[in-house]
N, C-alpha and C positions, 0 to 999 in steps of 0.2 A: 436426518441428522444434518444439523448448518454444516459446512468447509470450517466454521471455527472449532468444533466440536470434535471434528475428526481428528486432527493430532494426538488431542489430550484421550480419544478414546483408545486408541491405538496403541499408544505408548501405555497406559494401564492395560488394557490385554496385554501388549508383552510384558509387562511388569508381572502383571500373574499366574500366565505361562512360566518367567523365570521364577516366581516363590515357588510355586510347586517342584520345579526343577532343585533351589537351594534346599527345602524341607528334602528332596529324598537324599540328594548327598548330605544331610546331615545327620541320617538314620541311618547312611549307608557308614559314614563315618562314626558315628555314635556306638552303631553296634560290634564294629573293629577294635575303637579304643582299647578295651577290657584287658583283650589281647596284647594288643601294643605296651602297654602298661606293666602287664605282668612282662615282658620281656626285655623291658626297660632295666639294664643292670645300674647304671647311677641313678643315685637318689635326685639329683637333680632333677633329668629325664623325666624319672618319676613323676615329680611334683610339677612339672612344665607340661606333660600330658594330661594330668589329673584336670590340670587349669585350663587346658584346652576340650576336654569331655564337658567341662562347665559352660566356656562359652558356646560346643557343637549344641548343650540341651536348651542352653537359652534362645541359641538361634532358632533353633526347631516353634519352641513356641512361638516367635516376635512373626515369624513368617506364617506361622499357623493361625495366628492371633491376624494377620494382613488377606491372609487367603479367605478367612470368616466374613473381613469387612467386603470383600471383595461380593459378597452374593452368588457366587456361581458355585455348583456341584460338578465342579468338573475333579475327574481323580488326576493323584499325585502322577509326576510324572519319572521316570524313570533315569537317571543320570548315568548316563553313560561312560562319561568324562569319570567323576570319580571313580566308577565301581573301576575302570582302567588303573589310577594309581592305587586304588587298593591291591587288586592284581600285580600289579608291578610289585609291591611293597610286600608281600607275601610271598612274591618269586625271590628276591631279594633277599630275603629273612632266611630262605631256605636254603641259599646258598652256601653258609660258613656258620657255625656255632658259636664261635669265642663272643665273649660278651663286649668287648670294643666294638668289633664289627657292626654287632646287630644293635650297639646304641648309635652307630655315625651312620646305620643303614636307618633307625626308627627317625634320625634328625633330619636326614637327605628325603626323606619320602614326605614327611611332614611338613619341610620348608616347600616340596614341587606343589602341595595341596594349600595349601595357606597362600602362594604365590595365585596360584590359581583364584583361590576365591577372594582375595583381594582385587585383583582383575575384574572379578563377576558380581561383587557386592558391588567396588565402586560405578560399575559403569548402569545397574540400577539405581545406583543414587544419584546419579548426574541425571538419567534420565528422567527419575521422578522430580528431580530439581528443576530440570526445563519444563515441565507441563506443571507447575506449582504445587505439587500433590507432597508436600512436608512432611505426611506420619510418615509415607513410606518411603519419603527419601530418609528422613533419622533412622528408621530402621535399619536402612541396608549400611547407610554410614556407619553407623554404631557395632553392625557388621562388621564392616570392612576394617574399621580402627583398632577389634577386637583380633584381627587376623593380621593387622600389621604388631600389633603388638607381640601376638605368638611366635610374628615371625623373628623379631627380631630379640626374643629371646632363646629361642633357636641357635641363632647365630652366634650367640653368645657365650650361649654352652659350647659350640666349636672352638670357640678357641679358650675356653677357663678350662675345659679339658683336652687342650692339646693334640688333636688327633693328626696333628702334623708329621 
């Protein structure tokens, strides 16, 4: 392999090291949702997690769809980080019953997760920006705009409903 070749190979091995990593917390998320949702007591909530199960299934594919292009059979990887705030967010839940609580607890765990993967989408997309590899930098960006977008309506619902 030339010195020029090496960067750009490098930085796509991490890049497909990280899709595996985003597909599993997307499945680790995906399969939580269901939950989250039915425990969701404002409709809002509601409707702002539904819209988030959409973009967790799209993601799934867009990285599954990038893992394909990628050629290798290497299996998914195991996310650590997420399965942690799902934990966390399930400790949480079981702390207090009243349906305030467990909607400013479903917002506060969903803003640390979406904060997160705005962090790990974008700094994929930078990456694949500096090695000129485009599909998969739109990807992760596309990613990452969809988790900023979550997130901040999130925060929105904090304060249209008041948990001050």
């Amino acid at each position: 392999m030339s010195p020029d070749l090496q960067p750009t190979a490098a930085i796509y091995n991490l890049l497909d090291y990280d899709a595996r990593r985003f597909t599993s917390a997307e499945m680790q998320l995906k399969k939580v949702l269901p939950d989250w949702i039915s425990k969701a007591g404002s409709l809002e909530l509601k409707t702002a997690l539904e819209k988030y199960m959409a973009f967790t299934e799209e993601h799934i594919q867009k990285m599954d769809s990038f893992i394909k292009t990628s050629k290798k059979t290497l299996p998914t990887l195991s996310n650590r980080v997420m399965q942690s705030f799902i934990q966390e967010a399930k400790e949480k839940l079981k702390s207090r019953s009243d349906a305030m609580f467990k909607d400013a607890c479903l917002i506060d765990c969903v803003l640390e997760i979406t904060r997160f993967k705005i962090n790990t989408y974008g700094t994929a997309a930078a990456f694949a920006k500096a090695v000129e590899l485009s599909q998969p930098a739109s990807v992760f960006h596309e990613a990452e705009v969809q988790e900023l977008q979550m997130n901040k309506r999130l925060a929105e619902l904090v304060i249209e409903d008041n948990f001050a």
